[in-house]
mmJSON file of the N, C-alpha and C atoms, coordinates in Angstrom:
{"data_MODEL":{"atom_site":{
"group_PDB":["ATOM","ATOM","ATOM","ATOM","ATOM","ATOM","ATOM","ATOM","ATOM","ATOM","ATOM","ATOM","ATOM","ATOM","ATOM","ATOM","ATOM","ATOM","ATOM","ATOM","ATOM","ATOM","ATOM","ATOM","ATOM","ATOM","ATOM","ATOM","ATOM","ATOM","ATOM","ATOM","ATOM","ATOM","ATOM","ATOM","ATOM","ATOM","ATOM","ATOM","ATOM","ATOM","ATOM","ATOM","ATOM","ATOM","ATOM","ATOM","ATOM","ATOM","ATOM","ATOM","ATOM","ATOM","ATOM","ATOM","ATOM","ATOM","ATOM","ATOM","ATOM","ATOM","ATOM","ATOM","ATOM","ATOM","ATOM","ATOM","ATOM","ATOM","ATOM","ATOM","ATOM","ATOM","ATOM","ATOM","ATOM","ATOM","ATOM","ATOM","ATOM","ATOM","ATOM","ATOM","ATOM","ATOM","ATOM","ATOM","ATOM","ATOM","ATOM","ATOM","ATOM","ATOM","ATOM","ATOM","ATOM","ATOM","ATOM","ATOM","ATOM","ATOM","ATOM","ATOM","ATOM","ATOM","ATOM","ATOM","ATOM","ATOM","ATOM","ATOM","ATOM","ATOM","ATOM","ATOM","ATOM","ATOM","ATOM","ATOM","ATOM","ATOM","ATOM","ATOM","ATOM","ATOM","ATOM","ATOM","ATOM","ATOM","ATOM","ATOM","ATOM","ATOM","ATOM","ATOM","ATOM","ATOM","ATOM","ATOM","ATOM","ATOM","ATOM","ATOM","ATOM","ATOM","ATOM","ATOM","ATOM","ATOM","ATOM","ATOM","ATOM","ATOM","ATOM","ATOM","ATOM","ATOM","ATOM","ATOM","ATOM","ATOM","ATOM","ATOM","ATOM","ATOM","ATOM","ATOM","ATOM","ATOM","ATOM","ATOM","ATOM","ATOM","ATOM","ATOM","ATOM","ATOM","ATOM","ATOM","ATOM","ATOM","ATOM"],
"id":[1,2,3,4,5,6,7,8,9,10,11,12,13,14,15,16,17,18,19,20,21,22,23,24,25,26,27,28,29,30,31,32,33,34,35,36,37,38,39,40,41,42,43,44,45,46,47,48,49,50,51,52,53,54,55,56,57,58,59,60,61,62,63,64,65,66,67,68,69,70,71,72,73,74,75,76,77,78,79,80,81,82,83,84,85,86,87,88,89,90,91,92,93,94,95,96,97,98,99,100,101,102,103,104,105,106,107,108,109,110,111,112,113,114,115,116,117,118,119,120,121,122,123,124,125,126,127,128,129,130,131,132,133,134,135,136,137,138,139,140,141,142,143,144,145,146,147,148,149,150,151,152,153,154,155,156,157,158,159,160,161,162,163,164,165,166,167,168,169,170,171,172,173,174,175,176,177,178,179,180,181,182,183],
"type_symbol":["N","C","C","N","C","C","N","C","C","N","C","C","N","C","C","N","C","C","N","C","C","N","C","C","N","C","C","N","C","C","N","C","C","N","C","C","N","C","C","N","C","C","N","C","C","N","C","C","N","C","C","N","C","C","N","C","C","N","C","C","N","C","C","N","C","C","N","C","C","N","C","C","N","C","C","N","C","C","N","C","C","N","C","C","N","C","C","N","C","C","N","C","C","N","C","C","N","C","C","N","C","C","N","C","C","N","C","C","N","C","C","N","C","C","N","C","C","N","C","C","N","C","C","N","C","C","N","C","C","N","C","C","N","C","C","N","C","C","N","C","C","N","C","C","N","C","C","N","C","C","N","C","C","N","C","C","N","C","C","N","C","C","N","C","C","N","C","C","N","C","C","N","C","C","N","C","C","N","C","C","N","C","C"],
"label_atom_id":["N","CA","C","N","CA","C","N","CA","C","N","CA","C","N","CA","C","N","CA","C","N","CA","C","N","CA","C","N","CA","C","N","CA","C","N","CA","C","N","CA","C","N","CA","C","N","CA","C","N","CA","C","N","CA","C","N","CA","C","N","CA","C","N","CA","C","N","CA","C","N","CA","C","N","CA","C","N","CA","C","N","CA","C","N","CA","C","N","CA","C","N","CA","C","N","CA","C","N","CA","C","N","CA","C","N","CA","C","N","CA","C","N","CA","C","N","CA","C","N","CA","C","N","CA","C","N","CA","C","N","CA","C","N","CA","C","N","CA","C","N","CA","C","N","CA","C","N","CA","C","N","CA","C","N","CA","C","N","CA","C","N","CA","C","N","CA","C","N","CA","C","N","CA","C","N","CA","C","N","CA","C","N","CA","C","N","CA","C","N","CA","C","N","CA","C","N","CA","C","N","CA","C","N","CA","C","N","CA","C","N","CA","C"],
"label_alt_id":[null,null,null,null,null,null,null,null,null,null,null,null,null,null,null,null,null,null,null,null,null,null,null,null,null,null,null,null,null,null,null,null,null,null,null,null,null,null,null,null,null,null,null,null,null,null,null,null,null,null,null,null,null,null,null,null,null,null,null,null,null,null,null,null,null,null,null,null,null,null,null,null,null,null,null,null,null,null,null,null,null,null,null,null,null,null,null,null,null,null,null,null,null,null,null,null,null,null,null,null,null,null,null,null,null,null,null,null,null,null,null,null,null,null,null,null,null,null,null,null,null,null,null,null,null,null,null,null,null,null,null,null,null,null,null,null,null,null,null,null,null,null,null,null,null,null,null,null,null,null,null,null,null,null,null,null,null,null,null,null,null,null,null,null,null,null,null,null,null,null,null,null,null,null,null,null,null,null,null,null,null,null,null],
"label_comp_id":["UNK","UNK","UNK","UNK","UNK","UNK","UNK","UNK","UNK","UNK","UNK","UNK","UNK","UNK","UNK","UNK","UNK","UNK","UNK","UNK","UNK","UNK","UNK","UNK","UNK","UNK","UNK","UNK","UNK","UNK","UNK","UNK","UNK","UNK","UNK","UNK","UNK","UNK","UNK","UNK","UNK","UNK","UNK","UNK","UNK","UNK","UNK","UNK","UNK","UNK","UNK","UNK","UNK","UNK","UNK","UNK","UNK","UNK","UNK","UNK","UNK","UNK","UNK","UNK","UNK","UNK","UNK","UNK","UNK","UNK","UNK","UNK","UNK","UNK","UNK","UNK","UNK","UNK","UNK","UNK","UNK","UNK","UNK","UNK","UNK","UNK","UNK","UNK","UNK","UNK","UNK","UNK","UNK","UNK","UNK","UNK","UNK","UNK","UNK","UNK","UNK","UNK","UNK","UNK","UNK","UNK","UNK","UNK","UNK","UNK","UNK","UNK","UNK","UNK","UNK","UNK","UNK","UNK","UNK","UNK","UNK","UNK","UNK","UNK","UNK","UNK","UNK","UNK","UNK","UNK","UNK","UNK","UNK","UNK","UNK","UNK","UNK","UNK","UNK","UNK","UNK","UNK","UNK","UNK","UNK","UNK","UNK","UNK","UNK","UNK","UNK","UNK","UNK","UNK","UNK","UNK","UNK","UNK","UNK","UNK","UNK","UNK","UNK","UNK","UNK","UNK","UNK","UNK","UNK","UNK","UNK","UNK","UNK","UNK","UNK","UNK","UNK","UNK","UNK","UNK","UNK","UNK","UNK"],
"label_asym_id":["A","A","A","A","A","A","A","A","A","A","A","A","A","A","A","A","A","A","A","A","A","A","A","A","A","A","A","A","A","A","A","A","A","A","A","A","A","A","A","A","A","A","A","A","A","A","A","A","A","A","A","A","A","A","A","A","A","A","A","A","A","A","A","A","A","A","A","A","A","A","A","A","A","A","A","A","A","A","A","A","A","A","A","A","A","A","A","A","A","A","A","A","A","A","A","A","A","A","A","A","A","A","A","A","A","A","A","A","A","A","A","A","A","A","A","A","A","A","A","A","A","A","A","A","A","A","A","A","A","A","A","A","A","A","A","A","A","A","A","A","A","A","A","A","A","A","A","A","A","A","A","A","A","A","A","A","A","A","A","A","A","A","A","A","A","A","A","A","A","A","A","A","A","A","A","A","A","A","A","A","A","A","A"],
"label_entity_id":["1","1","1","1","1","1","1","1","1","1","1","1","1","1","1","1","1","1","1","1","1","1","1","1","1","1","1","1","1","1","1","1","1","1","1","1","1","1","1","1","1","1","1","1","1","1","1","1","1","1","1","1","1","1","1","1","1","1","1","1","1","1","1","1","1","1","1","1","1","1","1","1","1","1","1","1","1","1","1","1","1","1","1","1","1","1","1","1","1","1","1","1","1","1","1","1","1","1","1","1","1","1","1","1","1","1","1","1","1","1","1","1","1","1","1","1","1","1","1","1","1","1","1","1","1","1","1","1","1","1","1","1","1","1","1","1","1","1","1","1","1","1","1","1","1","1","1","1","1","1","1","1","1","1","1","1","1","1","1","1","1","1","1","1","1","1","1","1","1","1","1","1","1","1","1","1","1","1","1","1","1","1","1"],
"label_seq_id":[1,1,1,2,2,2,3,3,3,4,4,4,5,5,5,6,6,6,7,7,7,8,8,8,9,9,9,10,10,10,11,11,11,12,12,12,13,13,13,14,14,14,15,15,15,16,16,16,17,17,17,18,18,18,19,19,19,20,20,20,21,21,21,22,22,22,23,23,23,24,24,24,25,25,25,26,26,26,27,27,27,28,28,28,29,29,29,30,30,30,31,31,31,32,32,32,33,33,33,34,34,34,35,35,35,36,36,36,37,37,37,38,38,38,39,39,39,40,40,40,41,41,41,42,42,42,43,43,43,44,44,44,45,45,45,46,46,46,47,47,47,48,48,48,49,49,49,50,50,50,51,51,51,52,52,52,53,53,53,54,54,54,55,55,55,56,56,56,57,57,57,58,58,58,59,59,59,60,60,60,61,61,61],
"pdbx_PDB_ins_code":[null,null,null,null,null,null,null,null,null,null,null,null,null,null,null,null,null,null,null,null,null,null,null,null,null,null,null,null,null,null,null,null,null,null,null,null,null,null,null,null,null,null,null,null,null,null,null,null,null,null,null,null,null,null,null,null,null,null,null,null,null,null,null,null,null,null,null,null,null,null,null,null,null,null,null,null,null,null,null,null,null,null,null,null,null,null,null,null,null,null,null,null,null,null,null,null,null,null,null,null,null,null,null,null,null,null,null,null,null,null,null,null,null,null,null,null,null,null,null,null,null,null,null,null,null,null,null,null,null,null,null,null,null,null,null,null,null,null,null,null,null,null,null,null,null,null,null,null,null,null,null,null,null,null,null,null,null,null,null,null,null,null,null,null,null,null,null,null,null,null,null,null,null,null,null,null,null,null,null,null,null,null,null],
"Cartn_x":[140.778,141.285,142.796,143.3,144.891,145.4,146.26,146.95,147.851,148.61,149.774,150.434,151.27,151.588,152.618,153.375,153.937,152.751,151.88,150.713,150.266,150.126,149.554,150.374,151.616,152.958,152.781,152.466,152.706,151.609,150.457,149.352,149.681,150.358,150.49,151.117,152.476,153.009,152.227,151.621,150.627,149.935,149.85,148.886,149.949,150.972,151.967,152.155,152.772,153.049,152.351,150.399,149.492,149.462,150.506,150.607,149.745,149.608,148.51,149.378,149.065,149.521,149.341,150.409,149.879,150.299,149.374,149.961,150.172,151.082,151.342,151.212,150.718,150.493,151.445,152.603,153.486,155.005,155.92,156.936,157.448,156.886,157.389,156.4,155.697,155.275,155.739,156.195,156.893,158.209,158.999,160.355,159.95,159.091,158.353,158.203,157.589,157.082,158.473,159.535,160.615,161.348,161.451,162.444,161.869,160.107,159.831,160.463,160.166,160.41,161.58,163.114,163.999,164.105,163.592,163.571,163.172,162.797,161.436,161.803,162.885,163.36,162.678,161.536,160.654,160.778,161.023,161.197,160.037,159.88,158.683,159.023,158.338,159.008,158.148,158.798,158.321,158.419,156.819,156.356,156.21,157.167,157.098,156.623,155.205,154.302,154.199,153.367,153.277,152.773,152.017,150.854,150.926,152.202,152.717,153.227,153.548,153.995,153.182,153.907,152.915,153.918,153.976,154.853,153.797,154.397,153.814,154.778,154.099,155.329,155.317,157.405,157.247,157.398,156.943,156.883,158.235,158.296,159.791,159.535,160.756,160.803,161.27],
"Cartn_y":[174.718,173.709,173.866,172.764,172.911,172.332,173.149,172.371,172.321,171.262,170.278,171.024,171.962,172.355,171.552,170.563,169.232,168.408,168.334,167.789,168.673,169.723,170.526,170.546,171.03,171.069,169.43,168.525,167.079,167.287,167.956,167.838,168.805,170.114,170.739,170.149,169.451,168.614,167.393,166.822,166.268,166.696,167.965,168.877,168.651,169.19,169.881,168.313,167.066,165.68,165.692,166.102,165.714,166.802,167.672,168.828,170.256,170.503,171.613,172.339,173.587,174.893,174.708,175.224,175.179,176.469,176.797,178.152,177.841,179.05,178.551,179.908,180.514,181.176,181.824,181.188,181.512,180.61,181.697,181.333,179.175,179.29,178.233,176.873,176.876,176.237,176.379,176.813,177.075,176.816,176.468,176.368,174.786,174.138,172.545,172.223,172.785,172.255,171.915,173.783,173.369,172.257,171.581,170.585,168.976,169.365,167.768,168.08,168.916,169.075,168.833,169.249,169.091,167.029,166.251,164.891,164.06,164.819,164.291,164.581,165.692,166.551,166.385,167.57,168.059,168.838,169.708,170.925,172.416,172.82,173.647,175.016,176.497,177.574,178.227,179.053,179.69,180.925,181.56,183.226,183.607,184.443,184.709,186.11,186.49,187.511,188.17,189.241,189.989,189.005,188.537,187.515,185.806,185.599,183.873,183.939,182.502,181.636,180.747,181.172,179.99,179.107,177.891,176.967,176.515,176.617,175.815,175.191,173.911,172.514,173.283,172.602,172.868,171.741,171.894,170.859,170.253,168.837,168.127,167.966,168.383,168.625,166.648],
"Cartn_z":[207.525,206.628,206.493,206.57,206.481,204.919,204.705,202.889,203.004,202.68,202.512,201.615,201.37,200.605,199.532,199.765,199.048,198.244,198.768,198.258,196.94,197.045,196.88,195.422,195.813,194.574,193.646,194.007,193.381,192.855,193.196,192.179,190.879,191.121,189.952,189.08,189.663,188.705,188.092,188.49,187.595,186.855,186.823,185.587,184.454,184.982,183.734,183.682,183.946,183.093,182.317,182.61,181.361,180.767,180.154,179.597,179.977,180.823,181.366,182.149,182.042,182.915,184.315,185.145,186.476,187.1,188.138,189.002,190.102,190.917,192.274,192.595,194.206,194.223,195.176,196.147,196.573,196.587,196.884,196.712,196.871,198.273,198.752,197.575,197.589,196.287,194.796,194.601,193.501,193.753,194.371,195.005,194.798,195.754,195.534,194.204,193.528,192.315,191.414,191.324,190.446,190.837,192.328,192.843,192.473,192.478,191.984,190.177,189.223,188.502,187.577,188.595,188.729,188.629,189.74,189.752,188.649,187.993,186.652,185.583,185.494,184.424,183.316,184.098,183.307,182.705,181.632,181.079,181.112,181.943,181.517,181.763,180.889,180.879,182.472,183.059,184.352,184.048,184.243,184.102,185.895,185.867,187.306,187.528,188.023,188.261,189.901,190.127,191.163,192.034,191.491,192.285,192.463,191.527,191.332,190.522,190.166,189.361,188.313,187.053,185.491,185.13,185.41,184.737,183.904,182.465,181.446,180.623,180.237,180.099,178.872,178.424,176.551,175.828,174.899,173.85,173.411,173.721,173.103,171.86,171.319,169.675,169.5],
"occupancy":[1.0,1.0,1.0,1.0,1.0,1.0,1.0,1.0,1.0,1.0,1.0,1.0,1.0,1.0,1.0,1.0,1.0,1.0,1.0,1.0,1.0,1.0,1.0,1.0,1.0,1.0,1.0,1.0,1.0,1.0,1.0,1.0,1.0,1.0,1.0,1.0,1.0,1.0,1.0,1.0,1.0,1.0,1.0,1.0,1.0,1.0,1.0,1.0,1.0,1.0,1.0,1.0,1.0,1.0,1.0,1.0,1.0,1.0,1.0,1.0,1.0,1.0,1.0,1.0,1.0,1.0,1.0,1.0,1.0,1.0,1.0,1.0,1.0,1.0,1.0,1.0,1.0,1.0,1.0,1.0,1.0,1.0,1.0,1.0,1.0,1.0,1.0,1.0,1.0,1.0,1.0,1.0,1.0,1.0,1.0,1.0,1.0,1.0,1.0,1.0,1.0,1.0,1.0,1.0,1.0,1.0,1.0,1.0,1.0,1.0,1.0,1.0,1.0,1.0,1.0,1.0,1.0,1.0,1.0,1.0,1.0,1.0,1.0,1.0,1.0,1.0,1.0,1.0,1.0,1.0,1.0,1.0,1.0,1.0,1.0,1.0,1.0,1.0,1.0,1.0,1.0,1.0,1.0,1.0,1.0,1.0,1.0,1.0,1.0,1.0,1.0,1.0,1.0,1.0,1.0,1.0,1.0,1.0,1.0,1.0,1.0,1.0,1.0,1.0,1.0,1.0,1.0,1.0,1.0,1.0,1.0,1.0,1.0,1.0,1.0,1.0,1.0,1.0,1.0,1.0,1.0,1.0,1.0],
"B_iso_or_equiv":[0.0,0.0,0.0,0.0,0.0,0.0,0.0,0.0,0.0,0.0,0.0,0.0,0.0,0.0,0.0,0.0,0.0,0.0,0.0,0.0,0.0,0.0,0.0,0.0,0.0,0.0,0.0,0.0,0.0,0.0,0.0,0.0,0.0,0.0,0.0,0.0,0.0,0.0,0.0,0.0,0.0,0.0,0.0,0.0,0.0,0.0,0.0,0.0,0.0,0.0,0.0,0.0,0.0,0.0,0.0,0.0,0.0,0.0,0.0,0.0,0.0,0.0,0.0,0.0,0.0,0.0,0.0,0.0,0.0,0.0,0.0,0.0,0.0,0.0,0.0,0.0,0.0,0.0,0.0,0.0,0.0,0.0,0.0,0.0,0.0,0.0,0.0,0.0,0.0,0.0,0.0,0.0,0.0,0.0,0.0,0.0,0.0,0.0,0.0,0.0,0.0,0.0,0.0,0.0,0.0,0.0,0.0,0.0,0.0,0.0,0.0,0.0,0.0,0.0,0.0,0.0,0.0,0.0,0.0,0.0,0.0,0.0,0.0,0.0,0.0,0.0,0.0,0.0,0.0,0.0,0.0,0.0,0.0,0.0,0.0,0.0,0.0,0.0,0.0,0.0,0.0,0.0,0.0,0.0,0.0,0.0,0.0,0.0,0.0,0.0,0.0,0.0,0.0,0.0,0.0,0.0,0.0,0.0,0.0,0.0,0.0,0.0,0.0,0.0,0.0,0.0,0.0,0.0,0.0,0.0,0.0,0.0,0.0,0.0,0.0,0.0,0.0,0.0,0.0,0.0,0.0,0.0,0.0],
"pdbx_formal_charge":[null,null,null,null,null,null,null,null,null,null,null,null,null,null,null,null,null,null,null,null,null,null,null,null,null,null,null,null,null,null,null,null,null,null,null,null,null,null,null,null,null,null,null,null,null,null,null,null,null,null,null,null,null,null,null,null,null,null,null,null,null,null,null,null,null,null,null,null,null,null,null,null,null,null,null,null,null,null,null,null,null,null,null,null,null,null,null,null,null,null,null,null,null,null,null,null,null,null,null,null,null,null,null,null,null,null,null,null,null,null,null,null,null,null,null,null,null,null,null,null,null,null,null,null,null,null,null,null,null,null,null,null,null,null,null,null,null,null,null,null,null,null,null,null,null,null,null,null,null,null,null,null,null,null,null,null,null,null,null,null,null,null,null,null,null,null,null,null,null,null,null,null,null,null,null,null,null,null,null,null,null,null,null],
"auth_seq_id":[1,1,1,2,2,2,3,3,3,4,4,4,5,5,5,6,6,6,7,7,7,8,8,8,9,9,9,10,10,10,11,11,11,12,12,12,13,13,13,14,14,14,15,15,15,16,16,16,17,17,17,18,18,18,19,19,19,20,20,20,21,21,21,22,22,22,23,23,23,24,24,24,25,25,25,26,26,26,27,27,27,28,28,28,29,29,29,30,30,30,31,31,31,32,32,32,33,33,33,34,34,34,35,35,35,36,36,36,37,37,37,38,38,38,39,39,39,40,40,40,41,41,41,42,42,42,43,43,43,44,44,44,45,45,45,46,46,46,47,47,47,48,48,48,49,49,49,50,50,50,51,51,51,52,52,52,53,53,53,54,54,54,55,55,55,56,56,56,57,57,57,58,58,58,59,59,59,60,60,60,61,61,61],
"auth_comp_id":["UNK","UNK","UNK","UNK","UNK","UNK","UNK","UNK","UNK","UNK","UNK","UNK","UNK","UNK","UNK","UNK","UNK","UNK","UNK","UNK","UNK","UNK","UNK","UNK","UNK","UNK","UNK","UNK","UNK","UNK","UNK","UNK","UNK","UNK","UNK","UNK","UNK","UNK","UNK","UNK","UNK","UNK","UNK","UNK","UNK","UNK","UNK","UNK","UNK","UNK","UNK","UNK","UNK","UNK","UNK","UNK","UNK","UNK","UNK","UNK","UNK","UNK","UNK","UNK","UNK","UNK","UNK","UNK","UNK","UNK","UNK","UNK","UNK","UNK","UNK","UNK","UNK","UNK","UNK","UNK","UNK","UNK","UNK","UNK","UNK","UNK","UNK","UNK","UNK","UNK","UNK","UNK","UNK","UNK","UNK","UNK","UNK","UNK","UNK","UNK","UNK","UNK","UNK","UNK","UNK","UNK","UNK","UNK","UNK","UNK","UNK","UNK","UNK","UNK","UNK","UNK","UNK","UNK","UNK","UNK","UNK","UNK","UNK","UNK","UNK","UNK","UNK","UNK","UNK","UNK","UNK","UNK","UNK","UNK","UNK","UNK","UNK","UNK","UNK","UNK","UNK","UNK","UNK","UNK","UNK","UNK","UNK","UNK","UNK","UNK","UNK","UNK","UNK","UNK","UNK","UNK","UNK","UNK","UNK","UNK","UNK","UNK","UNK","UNK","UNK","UNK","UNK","UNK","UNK","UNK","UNK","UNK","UNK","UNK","UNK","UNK","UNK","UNK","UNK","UNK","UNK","UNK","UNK"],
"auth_asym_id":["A","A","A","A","A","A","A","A","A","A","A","A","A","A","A","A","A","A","A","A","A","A","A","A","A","A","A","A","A","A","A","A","A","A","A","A","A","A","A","A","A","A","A","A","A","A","A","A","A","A","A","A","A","A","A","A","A","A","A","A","A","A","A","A","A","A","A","A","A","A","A","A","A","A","A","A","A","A","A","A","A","A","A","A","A","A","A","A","A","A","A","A","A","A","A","A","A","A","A","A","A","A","A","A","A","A","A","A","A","A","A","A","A","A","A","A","A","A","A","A","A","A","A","A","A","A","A","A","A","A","A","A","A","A","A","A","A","A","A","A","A","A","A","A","A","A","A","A","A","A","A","A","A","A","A","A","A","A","A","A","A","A","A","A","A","A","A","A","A","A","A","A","A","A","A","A","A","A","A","A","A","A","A"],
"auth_atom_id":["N","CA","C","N","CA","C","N","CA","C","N","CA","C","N","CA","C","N","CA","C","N","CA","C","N","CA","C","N","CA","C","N","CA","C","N","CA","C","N","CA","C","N","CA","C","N","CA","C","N","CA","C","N","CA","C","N","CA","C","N","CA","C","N","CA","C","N","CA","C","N","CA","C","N","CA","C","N","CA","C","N","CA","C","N","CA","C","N","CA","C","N","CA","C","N","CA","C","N","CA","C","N","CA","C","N","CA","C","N","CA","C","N","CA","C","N","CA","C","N","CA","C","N","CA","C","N","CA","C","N","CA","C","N","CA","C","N","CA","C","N","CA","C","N","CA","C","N","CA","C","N","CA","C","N","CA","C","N","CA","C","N","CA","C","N","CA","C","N","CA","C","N","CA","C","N","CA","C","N","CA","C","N","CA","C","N","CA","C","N","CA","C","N","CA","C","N","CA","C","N","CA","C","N","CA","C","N","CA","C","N","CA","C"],
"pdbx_PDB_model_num":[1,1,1,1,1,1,1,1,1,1,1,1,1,1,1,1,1,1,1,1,1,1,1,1,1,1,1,1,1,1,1,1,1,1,1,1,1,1,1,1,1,1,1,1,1,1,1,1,1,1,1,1,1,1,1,1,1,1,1,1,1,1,1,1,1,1,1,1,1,1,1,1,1,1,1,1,1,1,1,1,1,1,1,1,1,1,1,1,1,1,1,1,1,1,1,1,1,1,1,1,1,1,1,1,1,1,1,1,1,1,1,1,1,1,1,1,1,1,1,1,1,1,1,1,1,1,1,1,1,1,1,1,1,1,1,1,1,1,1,1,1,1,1,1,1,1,1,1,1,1,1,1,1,1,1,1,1,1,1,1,1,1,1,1,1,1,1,1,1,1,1,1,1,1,1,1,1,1,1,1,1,1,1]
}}}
């Protein structure tokens, strides 16, 4: 099975628009995600671990 990894990144970001946590499990996805993120200026905080990445959106005051 092959994964799109752009694909892959546009779906997380659709988690976090509908407010939900997303993980990524390597670099290059997470590099994707912050750049759609970046376009959208989305705000969300990034926990960066041994094993990935937690972007979880923050709340606009």
């Amino acid at each position: 099975m092959i994964i799109n990894r752009k694909e892959l990144a546009r779906e997380k970001v659709k988690e976090l628009q509908n407010g939900f946590s997303a993980f990524a499990e390597t670099k290059e996805v997470a590099d994707l995600i912050k750049r759609e993120l970046a376009k959208l200026n989305l705000k969300v905080h990034e926990d960066v671990t041994d094993v990935g990445s937690w972007f979880i959106p923050e709340k606009a005051n």
